[in-house]
py3Dmol code that shows the C-alpha trace and the ligand (Angstrom):
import py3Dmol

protein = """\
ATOM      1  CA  UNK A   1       0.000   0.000   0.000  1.00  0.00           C
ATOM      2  CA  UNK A   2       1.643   2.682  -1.414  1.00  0.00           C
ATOM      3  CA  UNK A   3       1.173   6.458  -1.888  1.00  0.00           C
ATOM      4  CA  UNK A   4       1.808   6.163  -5.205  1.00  0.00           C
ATOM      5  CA  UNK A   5       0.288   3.181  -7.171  1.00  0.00           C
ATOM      6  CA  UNK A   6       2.143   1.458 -10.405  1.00  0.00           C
ATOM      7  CA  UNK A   7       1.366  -0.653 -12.983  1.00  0.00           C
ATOM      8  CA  UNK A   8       3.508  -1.868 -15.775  1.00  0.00           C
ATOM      9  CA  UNK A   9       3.618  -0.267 -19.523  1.00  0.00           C
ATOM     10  CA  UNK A  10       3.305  -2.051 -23.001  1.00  0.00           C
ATOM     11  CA  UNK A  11       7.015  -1.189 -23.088  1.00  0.00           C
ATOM     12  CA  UNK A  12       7.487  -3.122 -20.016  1.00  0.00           C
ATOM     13  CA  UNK A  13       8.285   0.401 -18.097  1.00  0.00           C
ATOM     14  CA  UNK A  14       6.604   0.847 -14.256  1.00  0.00           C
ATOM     15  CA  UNK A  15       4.912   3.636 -14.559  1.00  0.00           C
ATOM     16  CA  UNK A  16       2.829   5.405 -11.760  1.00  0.00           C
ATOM     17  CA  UNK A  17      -1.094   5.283 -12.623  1.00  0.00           C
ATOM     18  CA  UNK A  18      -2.963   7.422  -9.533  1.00  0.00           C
ATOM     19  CA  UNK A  19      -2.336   7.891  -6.027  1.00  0.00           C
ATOM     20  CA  UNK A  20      -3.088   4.754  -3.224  1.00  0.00           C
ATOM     21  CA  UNK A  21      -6.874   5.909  -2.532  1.00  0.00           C
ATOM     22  CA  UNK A  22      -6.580   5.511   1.749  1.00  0.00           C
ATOM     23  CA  UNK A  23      -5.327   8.532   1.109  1.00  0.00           C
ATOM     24  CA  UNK A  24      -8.653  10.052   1.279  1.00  0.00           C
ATOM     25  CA  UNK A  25      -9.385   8.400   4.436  1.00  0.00           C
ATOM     26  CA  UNK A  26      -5.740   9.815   5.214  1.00  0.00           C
ATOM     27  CA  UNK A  27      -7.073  13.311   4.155  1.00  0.00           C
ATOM     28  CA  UNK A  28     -10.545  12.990   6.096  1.00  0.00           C
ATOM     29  CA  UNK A  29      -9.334  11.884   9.389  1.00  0.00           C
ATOM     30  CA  UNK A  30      -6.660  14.635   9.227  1.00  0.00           C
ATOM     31  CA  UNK A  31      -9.091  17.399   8.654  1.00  0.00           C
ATOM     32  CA  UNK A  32     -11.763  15.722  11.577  1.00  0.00           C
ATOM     33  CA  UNK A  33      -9.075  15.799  13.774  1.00  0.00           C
ATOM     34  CA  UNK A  34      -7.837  19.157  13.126  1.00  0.00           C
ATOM     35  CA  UNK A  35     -11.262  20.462  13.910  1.00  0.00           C
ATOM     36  CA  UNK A  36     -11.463  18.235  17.414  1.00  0.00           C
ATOM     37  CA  UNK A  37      -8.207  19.659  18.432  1.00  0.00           C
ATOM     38  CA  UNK A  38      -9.191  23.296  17.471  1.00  0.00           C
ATOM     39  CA  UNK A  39     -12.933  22.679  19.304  1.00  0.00           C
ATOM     40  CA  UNK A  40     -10.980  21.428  22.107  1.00  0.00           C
ATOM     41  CA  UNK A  41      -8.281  24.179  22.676  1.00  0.00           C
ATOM     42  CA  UNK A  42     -10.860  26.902  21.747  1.00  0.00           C
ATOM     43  CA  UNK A  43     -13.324  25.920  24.449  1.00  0.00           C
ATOM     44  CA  UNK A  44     -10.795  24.821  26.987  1.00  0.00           C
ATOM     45  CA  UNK A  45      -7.541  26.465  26.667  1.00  0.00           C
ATOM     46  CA  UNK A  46      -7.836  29.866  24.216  1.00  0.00           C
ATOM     47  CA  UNK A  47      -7.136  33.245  26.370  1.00  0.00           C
ATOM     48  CA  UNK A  48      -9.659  36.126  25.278  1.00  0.00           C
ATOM     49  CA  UNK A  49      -7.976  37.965  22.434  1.00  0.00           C
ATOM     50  CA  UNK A  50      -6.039  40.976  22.932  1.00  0.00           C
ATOM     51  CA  UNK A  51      -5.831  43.914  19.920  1.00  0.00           C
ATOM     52  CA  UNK A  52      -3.870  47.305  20.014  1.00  0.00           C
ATOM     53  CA  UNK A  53      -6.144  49.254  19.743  1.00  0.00           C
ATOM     54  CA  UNK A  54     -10.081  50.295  19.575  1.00  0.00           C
ATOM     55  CA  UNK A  55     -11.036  52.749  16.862  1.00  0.00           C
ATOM     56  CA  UNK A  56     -11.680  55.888  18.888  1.00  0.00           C
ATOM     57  CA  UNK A  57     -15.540  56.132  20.131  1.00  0.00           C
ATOM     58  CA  UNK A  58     -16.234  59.252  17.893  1.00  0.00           C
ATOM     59  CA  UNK A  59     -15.283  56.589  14.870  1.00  0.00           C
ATOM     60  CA  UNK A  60     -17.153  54.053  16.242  1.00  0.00           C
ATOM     61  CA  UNK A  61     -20.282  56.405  16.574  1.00  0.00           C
ATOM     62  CA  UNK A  62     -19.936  57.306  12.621  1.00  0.00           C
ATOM     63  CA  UNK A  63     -19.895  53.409  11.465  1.00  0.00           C
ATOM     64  CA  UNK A  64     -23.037  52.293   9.989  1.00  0.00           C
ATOM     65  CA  UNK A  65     -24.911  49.620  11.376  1.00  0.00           C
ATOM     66  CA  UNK A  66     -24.109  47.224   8.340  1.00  0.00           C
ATOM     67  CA  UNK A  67     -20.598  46.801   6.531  1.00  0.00           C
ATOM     68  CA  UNK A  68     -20.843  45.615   2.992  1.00  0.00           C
ATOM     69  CA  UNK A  69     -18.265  43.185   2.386  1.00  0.00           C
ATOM     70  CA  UNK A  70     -18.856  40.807  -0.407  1.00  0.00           C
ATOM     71  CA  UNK A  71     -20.690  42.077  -3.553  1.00  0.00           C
ATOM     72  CA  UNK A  72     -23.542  40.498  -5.340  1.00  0.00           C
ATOM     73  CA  UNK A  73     -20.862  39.154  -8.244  1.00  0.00           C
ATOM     74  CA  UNK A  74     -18.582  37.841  -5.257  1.00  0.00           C
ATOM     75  CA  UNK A  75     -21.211  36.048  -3.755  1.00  0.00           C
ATOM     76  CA  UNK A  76     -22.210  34.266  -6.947  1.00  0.00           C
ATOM     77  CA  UNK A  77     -19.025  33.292  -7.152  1.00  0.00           C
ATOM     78  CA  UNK A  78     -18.763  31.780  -3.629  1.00  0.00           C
ATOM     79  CA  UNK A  79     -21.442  29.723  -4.223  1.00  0.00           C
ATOM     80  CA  UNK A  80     -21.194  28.684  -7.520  1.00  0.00           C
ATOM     81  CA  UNK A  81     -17.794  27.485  -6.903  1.00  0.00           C
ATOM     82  CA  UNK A  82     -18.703  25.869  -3.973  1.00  0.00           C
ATOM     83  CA  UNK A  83     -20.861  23.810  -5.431  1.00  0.00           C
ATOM     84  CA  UNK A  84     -19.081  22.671  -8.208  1.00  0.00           C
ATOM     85  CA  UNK A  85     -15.905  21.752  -5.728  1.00  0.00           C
ATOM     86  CA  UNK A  86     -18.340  19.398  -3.829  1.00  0.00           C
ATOM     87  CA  UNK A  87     -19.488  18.231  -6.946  1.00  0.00           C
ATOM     88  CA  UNK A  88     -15.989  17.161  -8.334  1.00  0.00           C
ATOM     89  CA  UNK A  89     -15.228  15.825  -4.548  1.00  0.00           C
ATOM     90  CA  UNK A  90     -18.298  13.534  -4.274  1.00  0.00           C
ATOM     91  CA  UNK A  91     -18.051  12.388  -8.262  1.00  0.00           C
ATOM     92  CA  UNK A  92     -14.298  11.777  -7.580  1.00  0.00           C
ATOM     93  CA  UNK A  93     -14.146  10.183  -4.492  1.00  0.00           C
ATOM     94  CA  UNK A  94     -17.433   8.107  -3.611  1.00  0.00           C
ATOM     95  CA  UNK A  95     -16.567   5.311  -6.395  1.00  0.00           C
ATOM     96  CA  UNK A  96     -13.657   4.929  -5.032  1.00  0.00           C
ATOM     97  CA  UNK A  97     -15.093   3.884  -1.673  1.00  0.00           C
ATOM     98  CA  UNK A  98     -17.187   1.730  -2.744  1.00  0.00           C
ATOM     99  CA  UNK A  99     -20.464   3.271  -3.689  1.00  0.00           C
ATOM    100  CA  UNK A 100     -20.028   2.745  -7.643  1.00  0.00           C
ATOM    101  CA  UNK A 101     -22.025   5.120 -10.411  1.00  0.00           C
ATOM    102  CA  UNK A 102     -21.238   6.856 -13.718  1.00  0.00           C
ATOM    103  CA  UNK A 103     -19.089   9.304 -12.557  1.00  0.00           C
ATOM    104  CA  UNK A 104     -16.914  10.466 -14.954  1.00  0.00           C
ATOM    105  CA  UNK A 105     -19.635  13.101 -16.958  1.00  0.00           C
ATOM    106  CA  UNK A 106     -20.854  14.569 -13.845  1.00  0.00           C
ATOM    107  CA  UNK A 107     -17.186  14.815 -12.916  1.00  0.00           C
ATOM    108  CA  UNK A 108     -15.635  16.352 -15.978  1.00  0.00           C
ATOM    109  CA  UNK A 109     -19.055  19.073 -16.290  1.00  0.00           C
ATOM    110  CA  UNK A 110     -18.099  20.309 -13.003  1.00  0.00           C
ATOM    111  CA  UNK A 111     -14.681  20.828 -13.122  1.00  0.00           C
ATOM    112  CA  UNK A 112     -15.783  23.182 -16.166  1.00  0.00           C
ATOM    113  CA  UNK A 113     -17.722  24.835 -14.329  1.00  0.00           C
ATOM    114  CA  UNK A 114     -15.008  25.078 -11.415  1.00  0.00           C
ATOM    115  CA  UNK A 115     -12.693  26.240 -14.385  1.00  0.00           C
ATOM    116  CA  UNK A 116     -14.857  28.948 -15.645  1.00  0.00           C
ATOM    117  CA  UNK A 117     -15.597  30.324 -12.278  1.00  0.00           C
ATOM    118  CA  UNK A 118     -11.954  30.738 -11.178  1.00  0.00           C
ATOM    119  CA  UNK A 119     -11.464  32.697 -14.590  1.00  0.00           C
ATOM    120  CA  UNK A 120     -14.196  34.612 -13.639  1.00  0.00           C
ATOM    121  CA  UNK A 121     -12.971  35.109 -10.157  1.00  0.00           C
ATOM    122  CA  UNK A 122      -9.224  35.934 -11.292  1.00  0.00           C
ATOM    123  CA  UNK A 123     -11.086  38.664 -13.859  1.00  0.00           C
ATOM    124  CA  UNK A 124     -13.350  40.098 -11.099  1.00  0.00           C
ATOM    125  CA  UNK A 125     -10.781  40.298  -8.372  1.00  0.00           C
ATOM    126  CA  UNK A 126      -7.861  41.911 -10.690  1.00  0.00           C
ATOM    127  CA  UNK A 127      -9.655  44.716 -12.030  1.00  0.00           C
ATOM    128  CA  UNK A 128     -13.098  45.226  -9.632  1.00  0.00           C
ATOM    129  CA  UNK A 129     -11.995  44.001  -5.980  1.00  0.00           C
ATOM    130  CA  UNK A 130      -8.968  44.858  -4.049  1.00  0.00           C
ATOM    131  CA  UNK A 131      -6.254  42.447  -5.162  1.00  0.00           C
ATOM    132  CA  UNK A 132      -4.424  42.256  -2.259  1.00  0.00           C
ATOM    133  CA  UNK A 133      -6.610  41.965   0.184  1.00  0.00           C
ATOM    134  CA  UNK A 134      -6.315  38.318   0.420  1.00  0.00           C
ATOM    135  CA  UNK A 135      -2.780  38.385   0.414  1.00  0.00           C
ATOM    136  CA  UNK A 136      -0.500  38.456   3.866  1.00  0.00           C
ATOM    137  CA  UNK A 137       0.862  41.660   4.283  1.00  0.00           C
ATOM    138  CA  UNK A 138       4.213  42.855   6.433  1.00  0.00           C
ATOM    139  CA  UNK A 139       1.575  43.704   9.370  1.00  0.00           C
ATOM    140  CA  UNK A 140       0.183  40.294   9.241  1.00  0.00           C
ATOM    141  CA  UNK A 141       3.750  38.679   9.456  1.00  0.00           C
ATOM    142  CA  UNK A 142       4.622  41.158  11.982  1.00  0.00           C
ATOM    143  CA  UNK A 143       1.720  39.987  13.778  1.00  0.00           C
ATOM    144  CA  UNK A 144       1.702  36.698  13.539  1.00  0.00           C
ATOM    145  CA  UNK A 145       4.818  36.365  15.070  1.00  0.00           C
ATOM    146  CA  UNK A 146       3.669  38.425  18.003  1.00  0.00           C
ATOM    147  CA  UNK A 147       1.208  36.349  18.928  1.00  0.00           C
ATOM    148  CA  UNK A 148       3.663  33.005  19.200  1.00  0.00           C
ATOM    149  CA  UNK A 149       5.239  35.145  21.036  1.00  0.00           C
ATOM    150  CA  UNK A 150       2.534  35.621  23.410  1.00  0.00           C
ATOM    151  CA  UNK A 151       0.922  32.733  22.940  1.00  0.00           C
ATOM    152  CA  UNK A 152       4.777  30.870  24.552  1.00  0.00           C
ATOM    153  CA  UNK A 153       4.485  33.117  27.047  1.00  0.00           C
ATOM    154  CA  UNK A 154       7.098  35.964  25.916  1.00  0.00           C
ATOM    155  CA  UNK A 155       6.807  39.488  26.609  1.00  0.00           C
ATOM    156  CA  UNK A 156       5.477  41.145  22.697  1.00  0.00           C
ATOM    157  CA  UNK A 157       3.361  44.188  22.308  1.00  0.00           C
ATOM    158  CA  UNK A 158      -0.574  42.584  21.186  1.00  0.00           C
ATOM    159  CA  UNK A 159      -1.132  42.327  17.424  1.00  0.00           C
ATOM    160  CA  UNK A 160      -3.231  44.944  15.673  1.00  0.00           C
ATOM    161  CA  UNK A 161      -6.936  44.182  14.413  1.00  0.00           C
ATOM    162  CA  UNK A 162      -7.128  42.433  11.029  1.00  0.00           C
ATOM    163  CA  UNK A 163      -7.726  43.697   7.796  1.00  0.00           C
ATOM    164  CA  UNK A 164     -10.746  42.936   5.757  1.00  0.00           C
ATOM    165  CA  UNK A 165      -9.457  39.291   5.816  1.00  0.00           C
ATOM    166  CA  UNK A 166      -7.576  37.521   8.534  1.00  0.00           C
ATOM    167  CA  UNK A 167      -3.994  35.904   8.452  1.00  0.00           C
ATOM    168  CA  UNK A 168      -5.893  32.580   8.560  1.00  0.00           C
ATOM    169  CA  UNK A 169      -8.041  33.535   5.686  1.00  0.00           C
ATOM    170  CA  UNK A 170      -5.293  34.698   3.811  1.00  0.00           C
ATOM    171  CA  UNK A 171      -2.934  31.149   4.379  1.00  0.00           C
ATOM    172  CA  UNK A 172      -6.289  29.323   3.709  1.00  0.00           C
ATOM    173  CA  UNK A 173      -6.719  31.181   0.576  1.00  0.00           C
ATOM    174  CA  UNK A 174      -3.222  30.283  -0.576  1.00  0.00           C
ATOM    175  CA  UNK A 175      -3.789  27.033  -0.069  1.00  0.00           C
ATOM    176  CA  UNK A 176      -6.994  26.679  -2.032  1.00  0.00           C
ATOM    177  CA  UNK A 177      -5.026  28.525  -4.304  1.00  0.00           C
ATOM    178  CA  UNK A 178      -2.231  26.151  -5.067  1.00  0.00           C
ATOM    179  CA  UNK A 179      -4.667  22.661  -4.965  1.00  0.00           C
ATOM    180  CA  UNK A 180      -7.501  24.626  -6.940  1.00  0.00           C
ATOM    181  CA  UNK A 181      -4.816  25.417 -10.066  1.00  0.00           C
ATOM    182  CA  UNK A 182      -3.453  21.568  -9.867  1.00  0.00           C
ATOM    183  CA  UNK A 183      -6.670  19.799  -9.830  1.00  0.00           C
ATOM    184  CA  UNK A 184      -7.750  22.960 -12.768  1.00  0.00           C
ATOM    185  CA  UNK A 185      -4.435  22.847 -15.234  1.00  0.00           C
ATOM    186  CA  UNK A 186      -4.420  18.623 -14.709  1.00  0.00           C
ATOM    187  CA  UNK A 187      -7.780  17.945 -15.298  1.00  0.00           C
ATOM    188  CA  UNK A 188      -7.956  20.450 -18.770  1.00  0.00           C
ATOM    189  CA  UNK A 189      -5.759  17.687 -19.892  1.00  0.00           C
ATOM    190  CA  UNK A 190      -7.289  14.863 -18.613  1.00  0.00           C
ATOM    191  CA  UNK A 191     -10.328  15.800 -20.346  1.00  0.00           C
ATOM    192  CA  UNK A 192      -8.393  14.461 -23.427  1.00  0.00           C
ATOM    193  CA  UNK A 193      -8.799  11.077 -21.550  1.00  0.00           C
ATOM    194  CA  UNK A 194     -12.490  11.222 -21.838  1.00  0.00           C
ATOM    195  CA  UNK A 195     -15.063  11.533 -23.907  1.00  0.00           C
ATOM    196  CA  UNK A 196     -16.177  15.243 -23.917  1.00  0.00           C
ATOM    197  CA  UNK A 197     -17.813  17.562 -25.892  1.00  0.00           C
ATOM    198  CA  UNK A 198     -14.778  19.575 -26.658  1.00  0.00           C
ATOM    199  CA  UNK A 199     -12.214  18.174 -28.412  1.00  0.00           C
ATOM    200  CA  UNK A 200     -11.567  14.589 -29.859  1.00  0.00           C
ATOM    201  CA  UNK A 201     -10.326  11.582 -27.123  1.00  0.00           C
ATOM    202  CA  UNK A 202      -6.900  11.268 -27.372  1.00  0.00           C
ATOM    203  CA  UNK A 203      -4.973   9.415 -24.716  1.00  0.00           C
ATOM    204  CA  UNK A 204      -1.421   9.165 -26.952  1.00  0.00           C
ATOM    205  CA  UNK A 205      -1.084  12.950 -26.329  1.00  0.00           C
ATOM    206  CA  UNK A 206       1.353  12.072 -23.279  1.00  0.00           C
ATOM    207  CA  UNK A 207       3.349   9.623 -22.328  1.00  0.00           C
ATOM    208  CA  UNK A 208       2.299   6.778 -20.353  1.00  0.00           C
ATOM    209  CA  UNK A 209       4.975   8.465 -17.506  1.00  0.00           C
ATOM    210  CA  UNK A 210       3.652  12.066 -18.228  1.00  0.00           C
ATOM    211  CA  UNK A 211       0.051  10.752 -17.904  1.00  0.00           C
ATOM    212  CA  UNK A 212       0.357   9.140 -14.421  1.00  0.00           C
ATOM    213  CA  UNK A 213       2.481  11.464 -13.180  1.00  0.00           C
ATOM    214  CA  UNK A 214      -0.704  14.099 -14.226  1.00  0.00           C
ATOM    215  CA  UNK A 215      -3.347  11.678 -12.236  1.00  0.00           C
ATOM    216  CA  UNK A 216      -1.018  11.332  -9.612  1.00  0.00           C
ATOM    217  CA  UNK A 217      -0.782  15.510  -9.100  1.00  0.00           C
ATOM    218  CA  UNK A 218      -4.672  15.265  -9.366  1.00  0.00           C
ATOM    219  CA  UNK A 219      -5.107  13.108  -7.142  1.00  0.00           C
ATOM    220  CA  UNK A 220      -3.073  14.396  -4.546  1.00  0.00           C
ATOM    221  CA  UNK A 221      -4.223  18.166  -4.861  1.00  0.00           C
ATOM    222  CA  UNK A 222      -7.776  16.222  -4.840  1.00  0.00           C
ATOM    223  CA  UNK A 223      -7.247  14.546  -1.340  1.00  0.00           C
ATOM    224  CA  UNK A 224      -5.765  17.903  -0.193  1.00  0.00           C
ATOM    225  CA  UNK A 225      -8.860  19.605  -1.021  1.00  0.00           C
ATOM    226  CA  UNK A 226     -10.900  17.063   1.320  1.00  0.00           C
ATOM    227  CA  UNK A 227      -9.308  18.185   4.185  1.00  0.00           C
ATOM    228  CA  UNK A 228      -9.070  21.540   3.385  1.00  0.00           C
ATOM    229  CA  UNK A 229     -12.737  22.017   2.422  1.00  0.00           C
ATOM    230  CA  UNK A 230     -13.989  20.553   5.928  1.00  0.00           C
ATOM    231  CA  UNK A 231     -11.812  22.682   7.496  1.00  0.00           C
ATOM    232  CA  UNK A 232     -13.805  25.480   5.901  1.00  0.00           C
ATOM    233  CA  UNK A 233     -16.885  24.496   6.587  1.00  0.00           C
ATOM    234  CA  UNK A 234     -15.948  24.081  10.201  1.00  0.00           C
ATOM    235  CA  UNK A 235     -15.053  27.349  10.264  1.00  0.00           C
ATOM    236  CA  UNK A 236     -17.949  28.643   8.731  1.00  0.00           C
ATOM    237  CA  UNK A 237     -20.179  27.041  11.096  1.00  0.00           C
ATOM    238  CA  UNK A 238     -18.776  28.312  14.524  1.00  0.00           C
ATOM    239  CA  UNK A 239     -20.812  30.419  16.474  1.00  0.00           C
ATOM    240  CA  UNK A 240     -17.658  33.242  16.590  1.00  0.00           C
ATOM    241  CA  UNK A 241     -17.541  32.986  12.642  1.00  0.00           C
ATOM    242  CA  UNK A 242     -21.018  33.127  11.824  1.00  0.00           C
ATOM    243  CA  UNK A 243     -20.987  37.054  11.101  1.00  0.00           C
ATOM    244  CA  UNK A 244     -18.401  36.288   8.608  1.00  0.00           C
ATOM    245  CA  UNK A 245     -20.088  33.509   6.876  1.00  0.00           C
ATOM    246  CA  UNK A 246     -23.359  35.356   6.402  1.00  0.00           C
ATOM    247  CA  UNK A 247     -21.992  38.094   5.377  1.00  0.00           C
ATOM    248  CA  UNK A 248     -21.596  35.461   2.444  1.00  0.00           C
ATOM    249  CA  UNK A 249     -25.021  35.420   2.215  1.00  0.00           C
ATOM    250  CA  UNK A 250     -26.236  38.574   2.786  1.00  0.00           C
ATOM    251  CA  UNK A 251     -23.232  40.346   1.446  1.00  0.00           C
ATOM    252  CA  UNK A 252     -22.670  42.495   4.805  1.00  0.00           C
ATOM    253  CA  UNK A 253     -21.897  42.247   8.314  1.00  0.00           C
ATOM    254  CA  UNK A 254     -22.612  44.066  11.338  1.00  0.00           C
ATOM    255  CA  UNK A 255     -21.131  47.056  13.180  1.00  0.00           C
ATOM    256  CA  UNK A 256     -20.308  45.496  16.532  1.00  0.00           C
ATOM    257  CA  UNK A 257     -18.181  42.835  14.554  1.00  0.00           C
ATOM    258  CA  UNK A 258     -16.399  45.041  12.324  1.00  0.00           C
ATOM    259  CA  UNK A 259     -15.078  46.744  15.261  1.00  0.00           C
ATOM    260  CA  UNK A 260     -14.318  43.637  17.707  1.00  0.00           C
ATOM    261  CA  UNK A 261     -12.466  42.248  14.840  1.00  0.00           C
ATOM    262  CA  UNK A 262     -11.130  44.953  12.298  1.00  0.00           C
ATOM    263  CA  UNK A 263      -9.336  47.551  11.829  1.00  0.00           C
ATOM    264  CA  UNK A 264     -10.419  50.219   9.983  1.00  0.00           C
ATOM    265  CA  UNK A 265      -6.837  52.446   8.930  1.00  0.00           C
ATOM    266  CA  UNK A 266      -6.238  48.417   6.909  1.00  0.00           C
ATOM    267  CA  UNK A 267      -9.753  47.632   6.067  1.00  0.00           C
ATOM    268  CA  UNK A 268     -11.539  51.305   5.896  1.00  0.00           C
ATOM    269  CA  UNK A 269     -15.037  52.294   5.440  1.00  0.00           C
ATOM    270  CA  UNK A 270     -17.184  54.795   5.501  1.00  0.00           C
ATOM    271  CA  UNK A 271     -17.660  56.614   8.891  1.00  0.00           C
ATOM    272  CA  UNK A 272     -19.512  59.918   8.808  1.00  0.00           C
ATOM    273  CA  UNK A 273     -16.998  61.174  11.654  1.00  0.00           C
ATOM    274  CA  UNK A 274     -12.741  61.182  10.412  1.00  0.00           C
ATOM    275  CA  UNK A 275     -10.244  60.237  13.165  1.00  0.00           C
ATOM    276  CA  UNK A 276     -10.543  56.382  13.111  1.00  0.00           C
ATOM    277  CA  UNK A 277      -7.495  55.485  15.473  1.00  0.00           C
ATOM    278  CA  UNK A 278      -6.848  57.994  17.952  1.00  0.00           C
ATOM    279  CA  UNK A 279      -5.601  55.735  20.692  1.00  0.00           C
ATOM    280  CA  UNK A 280      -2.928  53.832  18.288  1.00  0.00           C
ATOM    281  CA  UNK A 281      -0.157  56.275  19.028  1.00  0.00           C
ATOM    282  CA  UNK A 282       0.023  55.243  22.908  1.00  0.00           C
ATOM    283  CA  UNK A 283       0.063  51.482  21.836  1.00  0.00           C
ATOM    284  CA  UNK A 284       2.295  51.314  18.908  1.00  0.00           C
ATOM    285  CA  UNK A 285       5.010  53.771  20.043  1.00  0.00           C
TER     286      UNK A 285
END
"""
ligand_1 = """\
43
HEM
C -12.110 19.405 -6.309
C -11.490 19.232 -7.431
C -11.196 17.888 -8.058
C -11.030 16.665 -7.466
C -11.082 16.338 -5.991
C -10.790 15.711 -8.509
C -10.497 14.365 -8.313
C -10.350 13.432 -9.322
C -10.003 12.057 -9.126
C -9.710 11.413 -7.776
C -9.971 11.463 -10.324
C -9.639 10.006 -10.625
C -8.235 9.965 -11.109
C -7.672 8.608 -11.186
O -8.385 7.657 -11.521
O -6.489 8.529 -10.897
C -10.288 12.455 -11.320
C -10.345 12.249 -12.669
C -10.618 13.228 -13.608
N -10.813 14.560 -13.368
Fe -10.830 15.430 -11.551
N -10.839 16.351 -9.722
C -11.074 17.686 -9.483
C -11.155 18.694 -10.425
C -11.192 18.472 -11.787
C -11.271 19.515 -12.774
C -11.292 21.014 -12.443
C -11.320 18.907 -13.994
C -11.417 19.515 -15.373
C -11.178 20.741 -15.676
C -11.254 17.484 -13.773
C -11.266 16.526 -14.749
C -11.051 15.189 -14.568
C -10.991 14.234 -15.634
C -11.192 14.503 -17.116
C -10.706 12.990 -15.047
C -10.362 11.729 -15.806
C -11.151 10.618 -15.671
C -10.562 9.388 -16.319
O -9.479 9.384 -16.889
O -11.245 8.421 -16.199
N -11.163 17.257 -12.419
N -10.495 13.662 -10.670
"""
view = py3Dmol.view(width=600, height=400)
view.addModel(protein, "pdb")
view.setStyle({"model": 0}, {"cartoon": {"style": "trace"}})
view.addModel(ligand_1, "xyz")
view.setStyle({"model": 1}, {"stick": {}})
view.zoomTo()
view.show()
């Protein structure tokens, strides 16, 4: 039982075919367990968080009462994607445990329709969202090494409030990043594997080496995606996330949050009073 599996060529070559498939029981017990130990620590162990600083009350007073976050397009987007990832997980996977069905259609239409919406996303959030928002900054760094710091018991000044997205959004992001493009740029050419709508079948396009090597990448970045994506929804569905995750919905989120959580010099909006930060001098000096 091997990571890899192998078979042997026409040409007599061994030649790796997929990945060993525990590795989605590998993948699903690592993300359950993740979420136990996070439950655990959270409810037992976690100290209450500690930020710089509060935006000044005047601010505070000037916020309205709902913060749009994610437009009507990004929502769309969300879900659409969403639902084409569980798609391509459930097509993928369930055969392979056992419960057997015509897969391969229902798998191949969704990963189009994964395909197209990451174009669209790529589109939308180059030249109508704020690029780097999702990306870690020198503050988040900065910050995120504070908090070991704290969190081991070392003297360290607390971190600021986040921007419009977390460090841990921003790693998670990175990481759906990097298995989202593998499954995407290995399955275009698996599709000439199949028979698709597209273009004619034709499996000599690779090697037999190039090929498995392909299913292999696709299968890994596949199993990565298990865990990761029941990470997410365990995120999604804690109580202290729950602003953020309808704000998926409803495309804002409410005052009280913004300001426990955010800070509005990296993640401004509109207040109808200026001076957002009056306190930060004290802290940061
Ligand atoms: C969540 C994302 C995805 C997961 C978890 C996933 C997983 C898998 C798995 C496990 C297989 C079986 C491979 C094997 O037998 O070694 C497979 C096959 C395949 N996938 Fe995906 N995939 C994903 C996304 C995509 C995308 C985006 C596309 C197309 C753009 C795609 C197209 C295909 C095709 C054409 C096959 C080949 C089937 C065959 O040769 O029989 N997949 N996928």
């Amino acid at each position: 039982m091997g990571i890899i599996e192998w078979a042997t060529s026409p040409w007599g070559q061994s030649v790796p075919i997929h990945i060993g498939w525990f590795l989605i029981w590998v993948a699903a017990i690592v993300g359950l367990s993740y979420l136990i130990v996070h439950a655990i620590y959270v409810r037992y162990f976690a100290r209450t968080k500690e930020f710089a600083v509060d935006a000044s009350p005047e601010f505070a007073a000037g916020v309205p009462e709902r913060i749009p976050r994610h437009s009507l397009a990004a929502r769309l987007f969300h879900w659409i994607m969403a639902a084409a990832m569980l798609t391509l997980l459930f097509t993928a996977f369930l055969p392979k445990i056992g419960f057997q069905f015509d897969w391969v259609t229902y798998h191949w239409i969704a990963g189009i329709v994964l395909t197209d919406s990451i174009v669209f996303h790529v589109i939308h959030a180059s030249f109508w969202l704020d690029f780097w928002s999702i990306w870690p900054d020198r503050v988040d760094l900065r910050d995120a090494w504070r908090r070991t710091l704290r969190f081991i018991g070392r003297p360290a000044l607390p971190p600021r409030k986040f921007a419009k997205y977390p460090l841990d959004n921003k790693l998670y992001h990175l990481a759906i990043v990097v298995s989202g493009l593998a499954v995407i740029f290995t399955g275009i050419f698996m599709l000439f594997r199949v028979r698709t709508i597209f273009f004619a079948r034709d499996p000599y396009l690779f090697s037999d080496m190039t090929w498995g090597l392909m299913y292999v990448l696709h299968g890994l970045a596949g199993v990565g995606l298990i865990a990761l994506i029941i990470v997410h929804a365990y995120f999604a569905i804690r109580p202290e996330k729950l602003d953020i995750t309808k704000s998926m919905v409803f495309g804002s989120m409410s005052r009280e949050f913004y300001l426990k959580e955010h800070d509005p010099e990296r993640w401004a909006v509109e207040s109808s009073t200026s001076s957002s930060t009056s306190k930060r001098a004290k802290v940061e000096g």
